[in-house]
N, C-alpha and C positions, 0 to 999 in steps of 0.2 A: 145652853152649853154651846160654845163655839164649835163649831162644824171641824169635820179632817179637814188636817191642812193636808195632809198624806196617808194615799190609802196604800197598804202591802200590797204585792201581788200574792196569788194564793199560797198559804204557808203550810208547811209542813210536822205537824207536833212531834216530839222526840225525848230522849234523854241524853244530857251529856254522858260519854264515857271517859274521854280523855282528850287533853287539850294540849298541843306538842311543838313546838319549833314556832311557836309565836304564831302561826297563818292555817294551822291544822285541828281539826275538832273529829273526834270520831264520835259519831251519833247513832244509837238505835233509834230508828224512827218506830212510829207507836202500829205502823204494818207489821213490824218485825224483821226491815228490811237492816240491814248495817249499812254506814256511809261513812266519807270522811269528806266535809264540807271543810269551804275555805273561811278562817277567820277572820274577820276584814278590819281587826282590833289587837295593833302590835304591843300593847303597856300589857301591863301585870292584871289589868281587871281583876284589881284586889277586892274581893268582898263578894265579886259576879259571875265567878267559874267555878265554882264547885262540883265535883263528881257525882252523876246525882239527879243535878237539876234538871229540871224541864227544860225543852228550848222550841223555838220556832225556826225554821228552814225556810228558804226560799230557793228553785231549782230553776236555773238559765236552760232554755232554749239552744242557744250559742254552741253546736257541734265544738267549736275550737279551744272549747274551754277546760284545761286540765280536771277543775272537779267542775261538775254542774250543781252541786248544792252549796248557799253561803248561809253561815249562821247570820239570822236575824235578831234573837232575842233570846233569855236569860231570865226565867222565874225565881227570883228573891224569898224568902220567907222571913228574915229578919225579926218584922216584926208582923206583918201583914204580907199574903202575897201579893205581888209585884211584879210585873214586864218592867224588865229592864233593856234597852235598846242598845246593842251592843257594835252594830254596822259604823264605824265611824265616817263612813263616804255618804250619809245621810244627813248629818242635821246642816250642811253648811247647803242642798238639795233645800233642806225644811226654811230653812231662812230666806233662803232665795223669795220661797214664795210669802212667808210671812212679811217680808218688806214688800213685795210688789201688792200686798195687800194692805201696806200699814198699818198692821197690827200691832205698830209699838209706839204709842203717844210719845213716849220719853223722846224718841229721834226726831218728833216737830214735824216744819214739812221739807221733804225733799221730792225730786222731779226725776232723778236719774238714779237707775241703781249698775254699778257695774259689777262684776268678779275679778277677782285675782289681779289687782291693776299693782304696777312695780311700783314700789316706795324705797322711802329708805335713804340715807346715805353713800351706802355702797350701791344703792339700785339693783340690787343683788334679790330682796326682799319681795315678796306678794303678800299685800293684805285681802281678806279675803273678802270685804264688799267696798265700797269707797260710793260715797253718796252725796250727790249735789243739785243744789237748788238754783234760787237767784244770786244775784251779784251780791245782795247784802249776808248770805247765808255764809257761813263757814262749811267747808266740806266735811265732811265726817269718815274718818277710817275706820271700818269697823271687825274687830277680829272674833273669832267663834273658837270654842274652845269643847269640845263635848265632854262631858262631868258622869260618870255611873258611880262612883266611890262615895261613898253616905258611912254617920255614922248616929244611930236614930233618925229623925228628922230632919239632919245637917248633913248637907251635900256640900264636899271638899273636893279641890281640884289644885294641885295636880294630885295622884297617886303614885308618882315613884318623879329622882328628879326628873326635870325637865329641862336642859341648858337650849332647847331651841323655844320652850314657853317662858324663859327669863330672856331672849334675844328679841322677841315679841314685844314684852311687856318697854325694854329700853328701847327699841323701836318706836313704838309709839308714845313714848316720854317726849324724843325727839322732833316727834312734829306737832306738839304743845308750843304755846297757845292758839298760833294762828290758826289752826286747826281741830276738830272735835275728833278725840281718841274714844272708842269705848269696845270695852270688854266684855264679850256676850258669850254666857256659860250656860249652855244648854243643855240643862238637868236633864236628863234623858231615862227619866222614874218620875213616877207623881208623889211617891210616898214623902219628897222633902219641901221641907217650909222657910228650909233658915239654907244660907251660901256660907262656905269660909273659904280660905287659903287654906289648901292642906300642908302648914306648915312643921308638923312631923316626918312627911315625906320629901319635899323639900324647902326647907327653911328660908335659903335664897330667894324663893318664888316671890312665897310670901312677904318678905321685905319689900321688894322692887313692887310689888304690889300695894302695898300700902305707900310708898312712895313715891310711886305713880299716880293714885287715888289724891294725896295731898296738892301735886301738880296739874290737874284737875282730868284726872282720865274719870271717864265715868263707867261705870260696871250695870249692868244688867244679867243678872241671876234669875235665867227664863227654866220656867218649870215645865214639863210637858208632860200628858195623857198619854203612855205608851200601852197598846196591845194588840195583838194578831190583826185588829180591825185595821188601824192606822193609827194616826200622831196627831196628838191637836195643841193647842196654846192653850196655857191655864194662869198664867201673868205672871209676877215677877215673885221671888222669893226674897224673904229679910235679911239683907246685909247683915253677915257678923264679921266686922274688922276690929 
């Protein structure tokens, strides 16, 4: 088994009570203490907030910080229980290190990895790694996208529209071919096997995504091992387009 790529720092067990104004979770932790930790997960997190569930905390140090607990995690029971990783300032953190470890054959070789470098058109734009090799390599833009929305073993993204993940996707339409685009969905549950567009939610996505795909964007549909322990890599899930 591939080793953490990411360990937590120590968490805190609890139950959800209520999830409020997008950034707010009230938690009975399993002391018996009451909290209201910050949710660091502004979409709908359809299918992963229920009243109810289990969750994991994690508590800042940081005097200045309005609450000191952020919600970390989100037990599923769907079909099997499930950590589901809900922090979205994490997996592009998990990536980081996954590339400076080349854990993804699919990207070849590269020599440089950077963050948040301006692309675009308008130069308005950050993609969130951009990767360069030698003189004969093409550079690679690569964007990250975190996935919790599953429906069985089929993990979809988006969950509600998205008009800044459709700005993304013709972003990197744009700097085709000279350049290698790819789309890194990181499945943030191990329970899924298969990737799609969650084209129920929003239909647009999914167009400009399969439209993107035929121009030659490449998609990587990354699964990952999430629980209280840490994160690890577990390879790529089946494209369903």
């Amino acid at each position: 088994m591939t080793d953490w790529l990411y360990n937590y720092p120590t968490l805190y067990p609890g139950t959800l009570l209520k999830r409020y104004k997008r950034f707010f979770a009230d938690i009975q932790l399993n002391s018996g203490e009451l909290i209201t930790a910050h949710c660091p997960n502004t979409g709908p997190m359809t299918g992963v907030s229920t009243i109810g569930s289990a969750v994991q905390v994690s508590k800042s140090d940081n005097p200045q910080r309005k609450l000191a607990y952020t919600l970390e995690l989100i037990e599923v029971n769907d079909y099997a229980t499930t950590w589901v990783g809900v922090n979205t300032a994490l997996p592009n953190r998990v990536i980081k290190l996954a590339l400076e470890k080349h854990l993804f054959p699919e990207l070849a070789e590269y020599e440089q990895v950077k963050s948040e470098v301006i692309y675009g058109k308008d130069r308005k734009s950050r993609v969130d790694f951009y990767l360069t090799g030698n003189a004969q390599q093409r550079p690679i833009y690569l964007e990250v996208k975190n996935t919790t929305w599953s429906q069985g073993n089929l993990a979809l993204f988006p969950d509600t529209e998205t008009t800044r993940g459709q700005k993304h996707l013709q972003e990197l339409i744009e700097i085709l071919p000279q350049n290698r685009a790819v789309m890194l969905y990181f499945i943030n549950r191990n329970d899924c096997l298969e990737f799609a567009p969650g084209d129920s939610k929003d239909p647009l996505y999914g167009k400009l995504l399969r439209t993107a795909i035929n121009l030659g964007l490449e998609v990587l549909p990354c699964r990952f091992d999430i629980s209280p322990v840490g994160i690890r890599y577990l390879g790529l899930a089946e494209l369903k387009i």
